[in-house]
Backbone as CSV, one residue per row, in Angstrom:
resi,resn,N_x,N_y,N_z,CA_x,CA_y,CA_z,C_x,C_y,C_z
1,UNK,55.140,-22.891,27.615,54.985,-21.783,26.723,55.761,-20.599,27.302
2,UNK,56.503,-19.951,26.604,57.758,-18.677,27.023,56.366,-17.648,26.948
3,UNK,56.819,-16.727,27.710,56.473,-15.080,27.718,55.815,-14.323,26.415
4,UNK,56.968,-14.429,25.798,56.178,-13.865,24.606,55.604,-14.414,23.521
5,UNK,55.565,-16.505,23.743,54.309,-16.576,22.963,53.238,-16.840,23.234
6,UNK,52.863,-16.363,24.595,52.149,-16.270,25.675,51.108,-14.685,24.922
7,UNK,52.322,-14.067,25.141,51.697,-12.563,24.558,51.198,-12.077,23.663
8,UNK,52.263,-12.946,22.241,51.866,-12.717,21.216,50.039,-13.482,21.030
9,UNK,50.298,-14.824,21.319,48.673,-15.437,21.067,47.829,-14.343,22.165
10,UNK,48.490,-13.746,22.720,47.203,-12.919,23.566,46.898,-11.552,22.887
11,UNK,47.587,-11.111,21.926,47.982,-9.585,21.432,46.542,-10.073,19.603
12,UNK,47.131,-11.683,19.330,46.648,-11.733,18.128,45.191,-12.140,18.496
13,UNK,44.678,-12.664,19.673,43.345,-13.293,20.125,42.595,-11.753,20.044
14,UNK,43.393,-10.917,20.946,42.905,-9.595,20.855,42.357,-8.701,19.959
15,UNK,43.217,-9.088,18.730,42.776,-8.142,17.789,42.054,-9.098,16.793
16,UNK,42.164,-10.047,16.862,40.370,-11.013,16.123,39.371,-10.416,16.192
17,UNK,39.136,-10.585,18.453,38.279,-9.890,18.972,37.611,-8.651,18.561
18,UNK,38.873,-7.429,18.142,38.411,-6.320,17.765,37.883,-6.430,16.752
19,UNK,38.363,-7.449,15.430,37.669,-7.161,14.515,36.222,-8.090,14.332
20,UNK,36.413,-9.051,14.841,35.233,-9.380,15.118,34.225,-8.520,15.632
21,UNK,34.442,-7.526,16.435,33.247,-6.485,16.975,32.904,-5.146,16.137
22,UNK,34.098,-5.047,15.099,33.968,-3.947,14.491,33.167,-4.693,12.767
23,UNK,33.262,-5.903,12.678,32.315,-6.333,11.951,30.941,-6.348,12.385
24,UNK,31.018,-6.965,13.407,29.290,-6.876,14.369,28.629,-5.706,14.543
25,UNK,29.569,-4.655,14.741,29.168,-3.099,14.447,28.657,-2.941,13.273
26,UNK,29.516,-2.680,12.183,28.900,-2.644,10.764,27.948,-3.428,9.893
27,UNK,27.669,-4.478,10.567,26.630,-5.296,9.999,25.383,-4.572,10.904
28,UNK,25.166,-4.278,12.235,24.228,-3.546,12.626,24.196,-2.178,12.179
29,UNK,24.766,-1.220,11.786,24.809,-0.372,10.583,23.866,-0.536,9.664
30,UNK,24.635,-1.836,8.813,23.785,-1.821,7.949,22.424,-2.149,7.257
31,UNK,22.287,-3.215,8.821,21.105,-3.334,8.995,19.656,-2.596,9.352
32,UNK,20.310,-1.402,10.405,19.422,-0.135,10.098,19.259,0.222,9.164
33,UNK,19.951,0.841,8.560,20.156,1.496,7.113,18.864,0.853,6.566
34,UNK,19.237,-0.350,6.306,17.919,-1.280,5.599,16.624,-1.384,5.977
35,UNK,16.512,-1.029,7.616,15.385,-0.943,8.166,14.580,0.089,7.568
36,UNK,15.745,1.056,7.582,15.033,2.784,7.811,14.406,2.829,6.104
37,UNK,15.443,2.184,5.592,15.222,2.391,4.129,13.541,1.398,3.794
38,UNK,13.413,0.176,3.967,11.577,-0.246,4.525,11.182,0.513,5.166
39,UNK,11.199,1.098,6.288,10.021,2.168,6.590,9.504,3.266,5.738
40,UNK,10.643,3.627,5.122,10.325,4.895,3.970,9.723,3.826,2.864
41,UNK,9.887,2.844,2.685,8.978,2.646,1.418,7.775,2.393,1.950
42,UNK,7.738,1.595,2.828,5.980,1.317,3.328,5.759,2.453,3.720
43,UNK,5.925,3.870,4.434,5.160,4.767,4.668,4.810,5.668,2.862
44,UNK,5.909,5.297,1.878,5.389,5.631,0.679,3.879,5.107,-0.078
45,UNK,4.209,4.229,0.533,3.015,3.172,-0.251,1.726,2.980,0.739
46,UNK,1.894,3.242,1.885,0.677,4.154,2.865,0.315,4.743,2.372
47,UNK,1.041,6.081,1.880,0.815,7.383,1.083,0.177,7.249,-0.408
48,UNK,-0.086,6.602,-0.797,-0.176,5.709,-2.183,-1.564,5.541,-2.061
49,UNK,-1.491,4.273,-1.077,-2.569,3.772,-0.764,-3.833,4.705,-0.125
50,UNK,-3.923,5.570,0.407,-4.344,7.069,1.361,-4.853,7.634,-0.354
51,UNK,-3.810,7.784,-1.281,-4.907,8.496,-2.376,-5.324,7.776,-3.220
52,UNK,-5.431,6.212,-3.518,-5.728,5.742,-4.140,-7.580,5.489,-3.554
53,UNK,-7.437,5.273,-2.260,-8.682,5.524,-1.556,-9.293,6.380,-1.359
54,UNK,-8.996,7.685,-1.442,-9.731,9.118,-1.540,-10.015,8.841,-2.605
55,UNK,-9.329,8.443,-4.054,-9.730,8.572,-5.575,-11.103,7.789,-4.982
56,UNK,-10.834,6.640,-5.140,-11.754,5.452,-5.033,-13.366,6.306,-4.541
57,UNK,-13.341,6.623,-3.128,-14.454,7.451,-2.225,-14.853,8.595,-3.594
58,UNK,-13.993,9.076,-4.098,-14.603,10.277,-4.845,-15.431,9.418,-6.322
59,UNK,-14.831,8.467,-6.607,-14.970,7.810,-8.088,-16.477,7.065,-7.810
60,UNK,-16.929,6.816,-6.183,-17.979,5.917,-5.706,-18.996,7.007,-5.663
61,UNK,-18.899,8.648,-5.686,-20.075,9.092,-5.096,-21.186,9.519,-6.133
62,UNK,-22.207,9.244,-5.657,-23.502,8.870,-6.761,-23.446,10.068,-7.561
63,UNK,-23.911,11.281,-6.602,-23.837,12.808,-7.338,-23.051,12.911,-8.585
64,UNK,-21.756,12.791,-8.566,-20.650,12.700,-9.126,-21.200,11.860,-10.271
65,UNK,-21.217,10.495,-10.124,-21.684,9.476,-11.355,-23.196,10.062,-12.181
66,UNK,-23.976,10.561,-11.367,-24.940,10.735,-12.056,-24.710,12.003,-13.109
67,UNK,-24.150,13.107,-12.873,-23.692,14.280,-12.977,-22.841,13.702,-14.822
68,UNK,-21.879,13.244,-14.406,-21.030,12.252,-15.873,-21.992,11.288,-16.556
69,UNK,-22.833,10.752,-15.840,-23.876,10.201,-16.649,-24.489,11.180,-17.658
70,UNK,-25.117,11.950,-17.060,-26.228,13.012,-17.838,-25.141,14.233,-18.799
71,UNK,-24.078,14.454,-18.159,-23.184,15.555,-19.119,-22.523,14.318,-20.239
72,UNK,-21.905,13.393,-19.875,-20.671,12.857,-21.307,-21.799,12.015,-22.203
73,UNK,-23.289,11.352,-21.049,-23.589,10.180,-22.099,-24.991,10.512,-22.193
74,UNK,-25.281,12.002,-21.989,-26.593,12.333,-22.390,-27.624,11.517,-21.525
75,UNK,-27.933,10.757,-20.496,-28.672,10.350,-19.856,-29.834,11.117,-19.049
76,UNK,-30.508,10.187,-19.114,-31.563,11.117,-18.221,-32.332,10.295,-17.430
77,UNK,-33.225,10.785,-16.008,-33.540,9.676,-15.071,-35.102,9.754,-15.980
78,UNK,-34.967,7.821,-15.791,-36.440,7.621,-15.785,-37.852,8.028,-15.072
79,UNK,-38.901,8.722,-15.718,-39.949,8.638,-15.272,-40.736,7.458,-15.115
80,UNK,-41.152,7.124,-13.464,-42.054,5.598,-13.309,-43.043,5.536,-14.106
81,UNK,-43.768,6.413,-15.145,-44.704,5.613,-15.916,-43.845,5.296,-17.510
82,UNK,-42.403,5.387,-17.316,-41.781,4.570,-18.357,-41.038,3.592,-18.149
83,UNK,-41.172,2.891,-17.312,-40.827,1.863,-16.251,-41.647,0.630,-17.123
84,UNK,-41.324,-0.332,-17.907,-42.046,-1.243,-18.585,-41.202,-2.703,-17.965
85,UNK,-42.738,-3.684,-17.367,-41.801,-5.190,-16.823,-41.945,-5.901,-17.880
86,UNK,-41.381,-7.090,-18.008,-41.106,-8.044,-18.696,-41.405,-9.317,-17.834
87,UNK,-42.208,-9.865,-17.877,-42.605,-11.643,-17.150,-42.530,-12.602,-18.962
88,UNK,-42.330,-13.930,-18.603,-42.478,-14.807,-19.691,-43.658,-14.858,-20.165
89,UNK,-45.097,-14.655,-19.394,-45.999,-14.126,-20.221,-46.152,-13.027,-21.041
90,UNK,-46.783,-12.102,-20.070,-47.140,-11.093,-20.625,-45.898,-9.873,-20.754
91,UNK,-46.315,-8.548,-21.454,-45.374,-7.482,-21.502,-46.294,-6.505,-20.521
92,UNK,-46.026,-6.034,-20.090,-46.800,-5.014,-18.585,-46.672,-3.807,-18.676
93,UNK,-47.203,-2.922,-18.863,-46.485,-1.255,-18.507,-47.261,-1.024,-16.970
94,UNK,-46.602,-1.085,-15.906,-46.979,-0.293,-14.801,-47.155,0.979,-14.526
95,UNK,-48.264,1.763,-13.807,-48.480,2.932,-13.986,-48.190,3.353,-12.412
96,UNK,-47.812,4.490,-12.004,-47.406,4.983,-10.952,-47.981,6.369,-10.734
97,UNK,-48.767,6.372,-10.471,-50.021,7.518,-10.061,-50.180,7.955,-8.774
C-alpha cells in the first residue's frame, strides 16, 4: 500500500469516526430533550392528581354533605322516635327515651 492510500483510508476512517460521534452526540440530545419533556408531563399530572385529591377530601367531608343535603334537597336529620324497623314478622316502632 503507497503513502497516500495509506492516508487517504486514514483521513476517510477519520471522518466516519467524527461523524459517527457527532451522531452519538445528537441522539443523546435528543434523548434528553425527551426525558425533560416526561418529567414535565408527569410532574403535570402530579399536579392534576394533588387537586383532584384535595377535590376528592373536600367532596368526602360530612359537614359539607350534610349542609347540601339539607340546603338543595330539603333534608332533615331523623329524630330516634321516627326510626321505624322492619323484621318479616312484625312492623316495630322503637322508642328512644
Amino acid at each position: 500500500m503507497t503513502r497516500r492510500k495509506f492516508f487517504a483510508t486514514l483521513f476517510i476512517t477519520t471522518l466516519i469516526f467524527i461523524f459517527i460521534k457527532i451522531y452519538q452526540h445528537n441522539l443523546l440530545i435528543k434523548l434528553s430533550y425527551q426525558k425533560q419533556r416526561s418529567e414535565n408531563k408527569k410532574n403535570l399530572l402530579k399536579r392534576h392528581k394533588n387537586k383532584l385529591l384535595v377535590k376528592l377530601s373536600k367532596l368526602k367531608n360530612y359537614g359539607k354533605i350534610k349542609k347540601m343535603a339539607q340546603e338543595k334537597f330539603g333534608m332533615v336529620a331523623l329524630k330516634p322516635s321516627q326510626i321505624i324497623t322492619v323484621s318479616k314478622n312484625k312492623i316495630k316502632k322503637i322508642k328512644y327515651d
